[in-house]
N, C-alpha and C positions, 0 to 999 in steps of 0.2 A: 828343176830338171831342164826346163830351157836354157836357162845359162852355164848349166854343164855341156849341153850342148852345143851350145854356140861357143865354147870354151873347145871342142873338141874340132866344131868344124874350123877355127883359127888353127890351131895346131894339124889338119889334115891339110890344108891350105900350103902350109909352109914346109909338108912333104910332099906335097904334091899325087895324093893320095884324092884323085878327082872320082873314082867309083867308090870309095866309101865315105868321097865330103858328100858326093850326089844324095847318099842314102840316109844320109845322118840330117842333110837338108829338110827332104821329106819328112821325114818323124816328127825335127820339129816343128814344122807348118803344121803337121795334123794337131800337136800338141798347143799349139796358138790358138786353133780354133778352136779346140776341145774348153780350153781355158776363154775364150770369148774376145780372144786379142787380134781377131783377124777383120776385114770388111765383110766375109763372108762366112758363115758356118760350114760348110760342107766346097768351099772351092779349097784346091789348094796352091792358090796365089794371093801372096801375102808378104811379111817381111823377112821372110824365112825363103822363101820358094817363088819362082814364076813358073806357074806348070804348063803353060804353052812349054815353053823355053827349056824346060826341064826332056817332056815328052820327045821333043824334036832330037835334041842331044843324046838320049836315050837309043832312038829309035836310028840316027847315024851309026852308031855302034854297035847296035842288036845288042843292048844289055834286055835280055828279056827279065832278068831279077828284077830293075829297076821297073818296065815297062807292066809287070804284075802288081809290083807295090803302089803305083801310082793309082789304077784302077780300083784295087783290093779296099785301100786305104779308103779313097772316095767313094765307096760301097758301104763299108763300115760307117761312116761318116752321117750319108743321108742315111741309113736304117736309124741312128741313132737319134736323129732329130724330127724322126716321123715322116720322111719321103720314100718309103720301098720300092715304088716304082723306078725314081732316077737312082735308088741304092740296084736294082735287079740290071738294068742296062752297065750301069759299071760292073760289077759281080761278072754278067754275061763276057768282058771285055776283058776282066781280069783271067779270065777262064781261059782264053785263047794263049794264056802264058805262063800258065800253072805248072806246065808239063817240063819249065825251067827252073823250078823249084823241089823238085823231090826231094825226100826226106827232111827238107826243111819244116819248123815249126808252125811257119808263117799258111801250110798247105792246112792244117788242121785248123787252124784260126779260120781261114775260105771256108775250110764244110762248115760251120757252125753258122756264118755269117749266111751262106749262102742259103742256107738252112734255113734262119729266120726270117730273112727276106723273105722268098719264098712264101710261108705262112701268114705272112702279114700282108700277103695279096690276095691269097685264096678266098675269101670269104665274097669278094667281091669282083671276082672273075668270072669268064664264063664257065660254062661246066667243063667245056674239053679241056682248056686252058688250067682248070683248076688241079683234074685230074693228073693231070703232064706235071703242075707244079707239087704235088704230092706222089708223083712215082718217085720223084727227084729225091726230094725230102725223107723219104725211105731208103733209098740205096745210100745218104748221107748220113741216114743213123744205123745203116749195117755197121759202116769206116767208123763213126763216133762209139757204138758199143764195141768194135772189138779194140780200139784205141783203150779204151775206158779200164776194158780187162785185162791190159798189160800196161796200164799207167793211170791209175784210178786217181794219183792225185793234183793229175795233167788235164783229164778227158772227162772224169766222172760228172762232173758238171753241167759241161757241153750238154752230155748225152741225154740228160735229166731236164733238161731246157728245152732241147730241142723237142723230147718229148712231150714237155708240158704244151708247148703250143702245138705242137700234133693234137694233141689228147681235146686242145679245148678248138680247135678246128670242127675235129670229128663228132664234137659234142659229148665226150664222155669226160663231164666236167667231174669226177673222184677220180679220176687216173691223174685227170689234170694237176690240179690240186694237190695230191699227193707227189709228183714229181717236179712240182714249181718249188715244193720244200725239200725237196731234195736236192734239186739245184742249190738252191740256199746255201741249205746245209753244206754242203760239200765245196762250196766256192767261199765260203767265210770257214770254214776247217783249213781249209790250203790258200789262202788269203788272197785270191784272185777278187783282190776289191772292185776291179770293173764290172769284173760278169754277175758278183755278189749285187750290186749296184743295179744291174741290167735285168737282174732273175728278182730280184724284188719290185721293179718297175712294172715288168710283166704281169707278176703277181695278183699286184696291189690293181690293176687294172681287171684283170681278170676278176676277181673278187669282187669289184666294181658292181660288174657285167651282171655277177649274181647277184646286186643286191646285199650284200656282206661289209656294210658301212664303214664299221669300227677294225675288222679286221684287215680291209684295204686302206684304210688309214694308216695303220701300224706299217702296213707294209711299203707303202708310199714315204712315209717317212725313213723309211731306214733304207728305202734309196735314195732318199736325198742327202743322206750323211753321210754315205758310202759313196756317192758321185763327189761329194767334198770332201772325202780323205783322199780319192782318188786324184784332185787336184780338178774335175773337171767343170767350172763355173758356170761355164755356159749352159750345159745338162742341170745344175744347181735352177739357175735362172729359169730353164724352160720347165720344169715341174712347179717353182710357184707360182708363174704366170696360166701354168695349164687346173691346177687344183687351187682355189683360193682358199682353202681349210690346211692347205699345207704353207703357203704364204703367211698365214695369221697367226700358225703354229711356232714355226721355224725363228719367225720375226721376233717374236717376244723372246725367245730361248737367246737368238741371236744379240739383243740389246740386253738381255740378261747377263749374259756373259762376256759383253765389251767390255776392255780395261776401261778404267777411268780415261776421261779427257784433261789435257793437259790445261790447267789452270793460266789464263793471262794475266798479265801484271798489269795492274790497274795504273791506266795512264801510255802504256804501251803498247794499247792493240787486241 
C-alpha cells in the first residue's frame, strides 16, 4: 500500500495536483506508523509528511478537509496505542473542522472514534467530566444507530462497539458482552479488518477484566491476526509486548510457519 502510494504521490506531483498530493501524503505517514516505519507512533512527521509544514500550508489556504484530517487522523492514532487523553485534545481540534466535511465518509469514522475515546476516559475522570463525556457518547450512538439502519454494512459495527464500551462503562457487563460480539460479527461479515481487529482487542480486554482467561485469550489472539492482515505491525508489536501469553503464542505459530532458510554454500559464507 505505501508504495502504491508513493507511486501515486509521484504521478500527483508531475500534475501538479498539490491538494490531493497533500492528502495522499497524509495517509501514507499514518500508514508508516501504523506499520512501525516512522520515529514516532502517533506523530505525523516522518518520511512521508512533516506535519508542522503540512499544517501551516493547510492553514494558508483554509483547506479545512486537509486541517480535519490531520487532527482526525492523530486522534485515531493515539486512541489506538493507548493514549485517549492526547487522542480527545486532537479529536477536540479535529471537531472545529468537521463542519467542512459533510457528507463525507471520513464524518462517521470521527463519531465512532470520537466515541471511543471518550469512554476510554470515563472511568477515571471526575464525575462532572464524566457525565459530559457520556452525554456525548449518547447523541453519537443516536448518528451511529440511525447510520446503522440505512447501511448496516457501513455502521452496524460502529454502533455495536461503541455500545459495548457504553455497556461495560455503565457496568452492565451482558449487554457488554453480547455487543462486543456483535461488533465482531458484523466487522468480519463486511470485512472491516481494522475495526474486526479493534472490537476484538476490546473484547479480549474486557473479558480480562472479568476474569474470563481462555476466552480473552482467543480473543486477544484474533486481534493480533486481524492487526497483521490488516498490515498494522506496530499494533502486531504492542499486543505482544503488552500480553506475554500472546507473545509465546504467536512466536511458536510464527517460526512454525517460516519458510525454510536459505542454505550457504560451505566455504562461501
Amino acid at each position: 500500500m505505501d508504495r502504491k502510494l508513493a507511486d501515486y504521490s509521484h504521478q500527483m506531483r508531475q500534475v501538479r495536483q498539490s491538494s490531493a498530493l497533500g492528502y495522499n501524503q497524509i495517509f501514507r505517514q499514518v500508514i508508516l506508523n501504523l506499520r512501525g516505519e516512522s520515529g514516532s507512533l502517533c506523530s505525523l512527521t516522518g518520511a512521508a509528511l512533516n506535519e508542522v509544514e503540512m499544517h501551516r500550508k493547510l492553514s494558508q489556504v483554509q483547506d479545512k478537509t486537509g486541517l480535519f484530517a490531520i487532527p482526525f487522523l492523530r486522534s485515531v492514532l493515539h486512541y489506538l496505542f493507548g493514549e485517549p487523553t492526547q487522542a480527545l485534545q486532537h479529536a477536540e481540534r479535529a471537531e472545529e473542522h468537521v463542519a467542512a466535511v459533510p457528507g463525507m465518509f471520513a464524518v462517521t469514522r470521527y463519531v465512532l472514534f470520537d466515541s471511543l475515546i471518550r469512554l476510554a476516559l470515563v472511568e477515571k475522570a471526575p464525575r462532572a467530566t464524566a457525565r459530559a463525556l457520556l452525554r456525548r457518547v449518547r447523541a453519537n450512538l443516536k448518528k451511529l444507530r440511525k447510520w446503522a439502519a440505512h447501511a448496516e454494512a457501513n455502521h452496524a459495527h460502529s454502533y455495536f462497539l461503541v455500545s459495548a464500551e457504553y455497556f461495560r462503562v455503565r457496568g452492565q457487563a451482558d449487554r457488554a458482552s453480547k455487543s462486543y460480539q456483535l461488533a465482531i460479527q458484523h466487522a468480519r461479515q463486511h470485512e472491516w479488518v481494522a475495526d474486526e481487529a479493534l472490537a476484538c482487542e476490546l473484547a479480549g480486554q474486557f473479558l480480562l477484566s472479568r476474569r474470563k482467561f481462555e476466552l480473552a485469550q482467543k480473543h486477544l489472539r484474533d486481534a493480533w491476526y486481524a492487526y497483521l492482515r490488516w498490515g498494522a505491525l506496530a499494533k502486531v508489536k504492542q499486543l505482544e509486548k503488552r500480553f506475554a501469553f500472546l507473545d509465546q503464542a504467536v512466536g511458536s505459530e510464527r517460526r512454525a510457519s517460516a519458510p525454510p532458510r536459505e542454505r550457504r554454500v560451505p566455504g562461501l559464507g
